[in-house]
C-alpha positions in Angstrom: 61.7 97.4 109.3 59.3 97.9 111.9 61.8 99.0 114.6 63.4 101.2 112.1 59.9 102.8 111.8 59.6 103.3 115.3 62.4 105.3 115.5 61.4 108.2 113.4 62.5 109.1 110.4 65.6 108.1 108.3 67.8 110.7 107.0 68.6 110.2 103.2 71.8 110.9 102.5 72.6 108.5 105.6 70.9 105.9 104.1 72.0 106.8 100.6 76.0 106.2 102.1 75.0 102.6 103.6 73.5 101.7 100.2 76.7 102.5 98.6 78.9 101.2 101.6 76.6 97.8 101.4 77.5 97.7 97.4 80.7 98.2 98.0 81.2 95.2 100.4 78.9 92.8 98.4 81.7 94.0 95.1 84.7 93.0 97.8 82.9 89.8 99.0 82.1 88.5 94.9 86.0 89.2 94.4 87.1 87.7 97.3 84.5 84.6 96.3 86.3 84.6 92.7 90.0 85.2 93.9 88.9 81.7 96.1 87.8 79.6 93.6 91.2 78.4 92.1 92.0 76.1 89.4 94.6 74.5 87.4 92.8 76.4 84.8 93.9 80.1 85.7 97.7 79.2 85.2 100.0 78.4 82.6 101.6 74.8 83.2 104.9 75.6 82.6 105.9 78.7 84.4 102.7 78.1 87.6 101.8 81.6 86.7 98.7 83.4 86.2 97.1 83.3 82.5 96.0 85.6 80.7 92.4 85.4 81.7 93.5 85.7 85.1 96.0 88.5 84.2 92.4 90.6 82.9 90.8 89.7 86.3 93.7 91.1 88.7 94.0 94.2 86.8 90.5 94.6 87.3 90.8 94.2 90.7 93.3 96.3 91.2 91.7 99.1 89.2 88.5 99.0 91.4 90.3 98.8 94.6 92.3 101.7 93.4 89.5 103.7 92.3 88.7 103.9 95.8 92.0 105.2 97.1 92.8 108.9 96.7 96.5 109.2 94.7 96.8 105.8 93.9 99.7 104.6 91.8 100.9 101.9 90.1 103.2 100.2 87.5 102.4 97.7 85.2 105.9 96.3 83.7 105.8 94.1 80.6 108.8 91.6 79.7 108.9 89.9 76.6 111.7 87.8 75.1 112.8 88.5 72.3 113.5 86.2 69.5 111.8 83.4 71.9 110.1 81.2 68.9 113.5 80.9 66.9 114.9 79.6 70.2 112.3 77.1 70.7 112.7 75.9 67.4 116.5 75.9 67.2 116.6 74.2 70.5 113.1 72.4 71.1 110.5 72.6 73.1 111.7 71.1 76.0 114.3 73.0 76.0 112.2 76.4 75.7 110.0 75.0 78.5 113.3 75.0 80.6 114.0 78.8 79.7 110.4 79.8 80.2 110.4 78.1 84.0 114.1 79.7 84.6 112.6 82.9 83.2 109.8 83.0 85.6 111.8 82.2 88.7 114.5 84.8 88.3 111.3 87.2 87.7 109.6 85.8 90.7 112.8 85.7 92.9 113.4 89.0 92.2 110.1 90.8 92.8 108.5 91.8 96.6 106.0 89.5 97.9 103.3 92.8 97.8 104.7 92.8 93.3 102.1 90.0 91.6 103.5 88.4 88.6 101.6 87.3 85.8 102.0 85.9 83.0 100.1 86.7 79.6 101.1 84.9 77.1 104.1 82.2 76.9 106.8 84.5 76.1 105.8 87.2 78.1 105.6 88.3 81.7 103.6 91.2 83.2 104.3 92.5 86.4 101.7 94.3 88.8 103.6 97.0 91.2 101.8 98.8 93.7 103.1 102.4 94.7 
């Protein structure tokens, strides 16, 4: 602070923008630090996507780092299936496990590597899309 003092005086609104620039980064480095910290918890078992909890947290993201972008687009595609818990009881649960994992990977094969998808609940799948 000293050499700061030394220097004259600070202007303001330039101080004013590297408060706001320094919030900004300490908001993008406490993402980063949570996006890091992975567990077994954030994912549903049978389809190794994201759970619900995690679903909230990426949309968050997303909506702050789009906040910041002038324009900024995006879809948000939901895909349920229909009929799912009279198939899992016709057919069992293992066999409902096995269409929830194929469901997933023709979702996940099918989407860009920039497209996140989520998962919500069991029988539905959410899509983040960027544009």
């Amino acid at each position: 602070m000293d050499e700061l003092n030394k220097q004259g005086t600070v202007d303001d609104n330039i101080y004013k923008q590297f408060l706001l620039i320094q919030k900004e980064f300490f908001e993008e480095v406490l993402l980063i630090f949570e996006f890091s910290v992975i567990n077994r918890l954030q994912f549903v078992s049978i389809t190794n996507l994201m759970n619900r909890r995690t679903v909230d947290t990426v949309l968050a993201h997303e909506k702050h780092r789009m906040s910041r972008i002038d324009d900024s687009t995006c879809c948000i595609a939901l895909a349920d299936i229909d009929q799912f818990k009279l198939f899992n009881d016709s057919y069992g649960h293992d066999v409902g496990d096995m269409a929830l994992q194929h469901t997933a990977k023709i979702f996940d094969d099918g989407t860009r590597a920039t497209i996140q998808l989520l998962a919500s609940v069991v029988r539905s799948f959410y899509s983040f899309c960027p544009i």
